[in-house]
N, C-alpha and C positions, 0 to 999 in steps of 0.2 A: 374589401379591396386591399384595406392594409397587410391585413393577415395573408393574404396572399402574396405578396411582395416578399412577406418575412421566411413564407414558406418557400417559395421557388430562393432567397438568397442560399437560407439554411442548407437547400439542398447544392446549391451551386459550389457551397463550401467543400461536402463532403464527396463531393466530386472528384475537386479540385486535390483532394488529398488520393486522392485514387490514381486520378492522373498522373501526380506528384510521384507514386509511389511505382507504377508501372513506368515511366522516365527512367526513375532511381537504379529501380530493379535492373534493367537491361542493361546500364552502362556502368555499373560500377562493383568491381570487383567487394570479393569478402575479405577484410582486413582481420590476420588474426590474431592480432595484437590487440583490437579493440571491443572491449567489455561496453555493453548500453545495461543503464539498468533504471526501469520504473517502478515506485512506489505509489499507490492509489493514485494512480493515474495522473502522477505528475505532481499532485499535491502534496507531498511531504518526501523528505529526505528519513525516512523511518524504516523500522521492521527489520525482515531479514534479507532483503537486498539491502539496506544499509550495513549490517552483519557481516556481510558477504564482503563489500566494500572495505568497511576499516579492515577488514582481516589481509585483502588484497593487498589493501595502499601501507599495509606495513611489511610486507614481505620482500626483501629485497629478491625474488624472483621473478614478479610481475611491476621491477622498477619500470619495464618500457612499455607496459602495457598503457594504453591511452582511457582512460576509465570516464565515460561518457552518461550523465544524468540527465533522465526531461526532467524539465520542471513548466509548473503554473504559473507567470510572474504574478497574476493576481493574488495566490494564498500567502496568508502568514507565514514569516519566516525565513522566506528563499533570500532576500536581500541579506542576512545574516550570516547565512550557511555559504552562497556563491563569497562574500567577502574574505571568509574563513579559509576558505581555498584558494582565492585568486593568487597567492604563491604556489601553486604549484602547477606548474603548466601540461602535466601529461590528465592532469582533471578537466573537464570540461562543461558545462551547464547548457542546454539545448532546451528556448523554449518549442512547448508542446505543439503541435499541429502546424510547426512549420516549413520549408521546402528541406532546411536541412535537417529539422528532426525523421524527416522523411528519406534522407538522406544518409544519417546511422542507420535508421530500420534496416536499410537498403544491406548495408557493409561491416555492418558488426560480426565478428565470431561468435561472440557470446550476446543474449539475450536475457536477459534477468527481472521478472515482476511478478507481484506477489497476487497480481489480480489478472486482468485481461489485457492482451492487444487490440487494437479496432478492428474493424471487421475489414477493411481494405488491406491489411498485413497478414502477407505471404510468406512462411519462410524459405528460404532457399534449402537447397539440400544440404551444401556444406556450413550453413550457420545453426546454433547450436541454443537451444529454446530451454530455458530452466526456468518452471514455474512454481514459486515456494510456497505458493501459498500464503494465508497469512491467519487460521487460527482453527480450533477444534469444529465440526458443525455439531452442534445438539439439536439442532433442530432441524426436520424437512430440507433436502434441498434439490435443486436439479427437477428429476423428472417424478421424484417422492413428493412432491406440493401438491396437496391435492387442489383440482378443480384451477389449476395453472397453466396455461398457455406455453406448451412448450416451445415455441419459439424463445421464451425470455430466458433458456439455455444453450441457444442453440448455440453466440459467441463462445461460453465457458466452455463448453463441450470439442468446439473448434479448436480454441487454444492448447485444452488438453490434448488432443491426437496430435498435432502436432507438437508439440512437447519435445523434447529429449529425454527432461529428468523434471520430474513429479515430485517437490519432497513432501510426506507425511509424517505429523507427529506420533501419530500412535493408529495402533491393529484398527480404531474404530473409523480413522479418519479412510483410512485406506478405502476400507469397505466402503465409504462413502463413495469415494472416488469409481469405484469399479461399478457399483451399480446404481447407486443415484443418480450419477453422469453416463450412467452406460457404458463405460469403456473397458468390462471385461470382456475378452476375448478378442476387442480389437483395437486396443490401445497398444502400440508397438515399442515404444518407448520403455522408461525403467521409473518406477515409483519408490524411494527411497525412503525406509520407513526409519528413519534413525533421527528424529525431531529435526524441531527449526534453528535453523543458526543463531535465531533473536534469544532463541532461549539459553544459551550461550555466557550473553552478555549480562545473565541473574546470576552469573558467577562473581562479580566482582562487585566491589560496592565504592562509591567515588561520592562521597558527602559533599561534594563540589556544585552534583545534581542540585541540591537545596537550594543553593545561593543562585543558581539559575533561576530556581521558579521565584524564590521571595523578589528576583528584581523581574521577574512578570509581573510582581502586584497580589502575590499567594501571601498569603497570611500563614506564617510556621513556626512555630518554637524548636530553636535546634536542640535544646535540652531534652526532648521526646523523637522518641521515634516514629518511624511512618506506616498507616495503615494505608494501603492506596486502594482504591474499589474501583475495579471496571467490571464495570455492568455490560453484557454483549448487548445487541440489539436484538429485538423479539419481532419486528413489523416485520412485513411483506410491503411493503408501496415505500420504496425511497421517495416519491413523494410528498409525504407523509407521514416523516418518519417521528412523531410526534408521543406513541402509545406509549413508554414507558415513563415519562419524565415526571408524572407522577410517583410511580414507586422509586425513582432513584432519587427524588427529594425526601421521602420520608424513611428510605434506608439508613441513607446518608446521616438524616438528623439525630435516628437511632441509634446508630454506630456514635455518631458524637457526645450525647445524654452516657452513652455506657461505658463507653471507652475514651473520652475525650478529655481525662485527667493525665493521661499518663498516655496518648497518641495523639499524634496530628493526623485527622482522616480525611483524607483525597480524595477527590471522583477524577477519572478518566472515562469520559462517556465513548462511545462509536460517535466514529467523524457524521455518520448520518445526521446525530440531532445533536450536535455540539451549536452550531449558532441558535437552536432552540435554547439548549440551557447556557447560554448566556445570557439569556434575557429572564432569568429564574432569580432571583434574589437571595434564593435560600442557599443557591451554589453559589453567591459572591464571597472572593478570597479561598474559593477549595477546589474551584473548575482548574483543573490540568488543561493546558493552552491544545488547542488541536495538533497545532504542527510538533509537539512534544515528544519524543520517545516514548512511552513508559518503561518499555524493558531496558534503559537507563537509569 
């Protein structure tokens, strides 16, 4: 009986956002002045829509642009970042699933995440969908998984035909994109094979990063340099995304035994099992925080 209660609210919700979004839709013009841009769905202010962002918000061309972010209030971080900006007023912080983040979807020009929109977002015709993506696939993806339900592509597949601008980091990803996802011959849109803007940001180097994470509670000698290790994820069941956290403790302690005189070695795990390895011992004082950069 309960579970039934939880089920009809749950759906009441995504409803409601549907609702929300056909209201939106109809009555409110596209502003083209305003950039929306999400990161893992709200969760973190990272990647290369953040890329995309600091490059924006320093350009005195896009001073009157209104540059609008979702965020999660529950994840790590966002209290940090919205404080860091509350001078400047053309920035904005919109949390997720609400009438008015439903209300940028509506009226944004620009449209900017590195992963998916919900399945109730429609683009207009004159708003303008950039999906960066957010890293190489080595492994299976889309409609190449075998023995996979292709429904559990059907959103990504969506987002990309509607797209505008696809970016890819390299000739392999592409490929991915066109036929793992299906989308040669009838993706209409433009796939941009000239990397990710994040990778941009491994141009410069700002030793400032350190003193950020050591007041995380990292353990670092500044006298050494840094090895950072991110390990992608390997599972298929977000979740469950538990399979590798074995091999990335005994990497880890590998790398430290060999190299650990003369480097400070990091894990940056996938946001998948990051609250798993913080319950790891072996990563205390090396776990890189979720909401972290690392291409900073």
């Amino acid at each position: 009986m309960i579970a039934k209660k939880f089920k009809k609210i749950k759906l009441r919700n995504s409803e409601q956002l549907s609702l929300w979004f056909s209201e939106e839709y109809k009555k409110n013009d596209v502003d083209s002045s305003t950039i929306f841009y999400e990161s893992r769905d709200g969760k973190n202010m990272i990647d290369s829509p953040k890329a995309i962002f600091d490059y924006l918000i320093g350009d005195p061309m896009f001073e009157k642009y209104h540059h609008v972010w979702s965020y999660v209030p529950t994840e790590i971080g966002w209290g940090r970042i919205i404080e860091k900006f509350s001078n400047m007023p053309n920035v904005s912080f919109i949390e997720r699933n609400t009438r008015e983040y439903v209300y940028y979807l509506s009226k944004s020009k620009y449209l900017i995440t590195n992963s998916t929109f919900q399945s109730f977002f429609i683009p207009k015709e004159e708003q303008i969908v950039i999906n960066t993506w957010h890293g190489t696939p080595l492994k299976k993806m889309g409609y190449d998984i075998e023995n996979a339900n292709p429904a559990g592509s059907q959103n990504v597949v969506r987002n990309f035909l509607f797209s505008k601008f696809i970016l890819s980091p390299n000739a392999h990803t592409t490929e991915v994109f066109k036929n793992s996802f299906r989308l040669d011959g009838i993706f209409s849109g433009e796939i941009l094979e000239f990397g990710y803007p994040r990778n941009d940001i491994l141009q410069k180097k700002d030793k400032s990063v350190l003193g950020q994470l050591i007041e995380r509670g990292m353990v670092i000698d500044s006298s050494k340099d840094v090895i950072l290790y991110c390990p992608t994820w390997k599972g298929t069941s977000t979740l469950n995304p538990t399979d590798s956290i074995h091999q990335i403790v005994a990497e880890t302690t590998l790398l430290r035994k060999r190299v650990g005189d003369k480097y400070n070695v990091l894990v940056k795990v996938h946001p998948y099992i990051f609250k798993r390895a913080q319950e790891v011992e072996e990563l205390n004082n090396y776990l890189v925080p979720d909401d972290f950069d690392p291409n900073y």
